[in-house]
N, C-alpha and C positions, 0 to 999 in steps of 0.2 A: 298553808292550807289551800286547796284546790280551789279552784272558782265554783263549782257547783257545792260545794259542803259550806263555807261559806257564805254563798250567797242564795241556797235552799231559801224557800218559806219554813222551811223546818227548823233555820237554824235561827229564825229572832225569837226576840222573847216572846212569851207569850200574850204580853199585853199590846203589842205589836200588828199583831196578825187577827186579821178582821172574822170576829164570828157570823158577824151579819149581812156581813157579803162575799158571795161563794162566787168563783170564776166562774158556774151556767149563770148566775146570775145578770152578768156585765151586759153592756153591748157587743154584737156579733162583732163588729169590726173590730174591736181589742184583741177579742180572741181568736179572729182569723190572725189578725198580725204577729200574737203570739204563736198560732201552728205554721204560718211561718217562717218564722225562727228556726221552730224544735226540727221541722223538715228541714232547715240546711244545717241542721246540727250544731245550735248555735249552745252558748256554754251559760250556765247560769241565769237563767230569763228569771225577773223577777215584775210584779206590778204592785206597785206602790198606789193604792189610793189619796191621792190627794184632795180631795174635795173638800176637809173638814180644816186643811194647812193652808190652801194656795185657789187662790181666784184665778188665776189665768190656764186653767189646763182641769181635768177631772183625774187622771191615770197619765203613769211614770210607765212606760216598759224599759226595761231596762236588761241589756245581754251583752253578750259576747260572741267574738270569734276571736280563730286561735291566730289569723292572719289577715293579711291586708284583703288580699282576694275572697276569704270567707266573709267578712266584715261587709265588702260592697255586695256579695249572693245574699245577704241574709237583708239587707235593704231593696237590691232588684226581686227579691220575691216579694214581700210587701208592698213592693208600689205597684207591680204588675198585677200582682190578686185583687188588690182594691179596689184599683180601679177595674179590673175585668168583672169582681163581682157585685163591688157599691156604685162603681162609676167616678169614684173619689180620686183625686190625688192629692200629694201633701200640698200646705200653705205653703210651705217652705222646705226645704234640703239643705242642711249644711256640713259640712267634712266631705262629702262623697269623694271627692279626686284624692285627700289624703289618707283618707281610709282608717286613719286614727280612733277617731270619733264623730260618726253620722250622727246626725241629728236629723230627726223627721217626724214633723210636726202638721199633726192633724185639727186639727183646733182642742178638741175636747180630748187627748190624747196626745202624748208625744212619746215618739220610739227613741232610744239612744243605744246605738249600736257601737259596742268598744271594741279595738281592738284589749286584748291581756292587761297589757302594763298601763294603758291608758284606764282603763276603767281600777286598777286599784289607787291609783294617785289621785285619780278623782274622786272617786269614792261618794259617787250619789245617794249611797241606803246611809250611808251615816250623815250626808249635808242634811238628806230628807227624813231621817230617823223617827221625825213627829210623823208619819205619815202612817197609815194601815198600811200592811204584807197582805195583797189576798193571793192564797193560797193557790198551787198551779198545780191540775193534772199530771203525776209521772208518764203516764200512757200519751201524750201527745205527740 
């Protein structure tokens, strides 16, 4: 199965996927981080609410690239818009040099950017599976 059919908000269950909170809903900064993403054509973005599973973070973003080199463009976009248009940067960065699996952690927010094989061996929507899917614009 592809990474996008898969890892759609279309494709959890339906008890899953938050009716009561809609992606304009979020804060801006998730969803800047998430368009993003979708601009360097990142494969499968999902947001997992966490708020109601896990005290240390609010929202999972969770994506892909198809390579080492999309994988760090899809993090240097994120850090650079943030901070150009919150003035934010992350608390933390980890994987950057290996490009496997970034991690970038905003306090209330954490991005996890996989490369392919990394992100189905790890398999974050199933560790996190108690979490809300909120749903994500196709047009982004």
């Amino acid at each position: 199965m592809r990474l996008k059919e898969r890892y759609s908000s279309t494709s959890q269950s339906p008890e899953n996927v938050s009716q009561d909170v809609t992606f304009e809903s979020i804060d801006e900064r998730v969803k800047l981080a998430i368009t993003c993403a979708a601009e360097k054509k990142a494969l499968g973005t999902v947001l997992l609410d966490l708020r109601e599973v896990a005290d240390f973070t609010d929202f999972f973003i969770i994506t892909s690239g198809s390579n080492q080199r999309q994988v760090q463009a899809i993090s240097d976009e994120i850090e650079e818009k943030m901070k150009r248009q919150f003035g934010e940067t992350p608390l933390n960065i980890e994987g950057y040099n290996s490009a496997e699996w970034i991690l970038m952690d905003y306090g209330d927010f954490i991005v996890h950017i996989f490369g392919e094989k990394e992100r189905e061996f790890y398999d974050l929507e199933r560790l996190w599976r108690d979490a809300r899917t909120i749903n994500i614009p196709e047009d982004l």
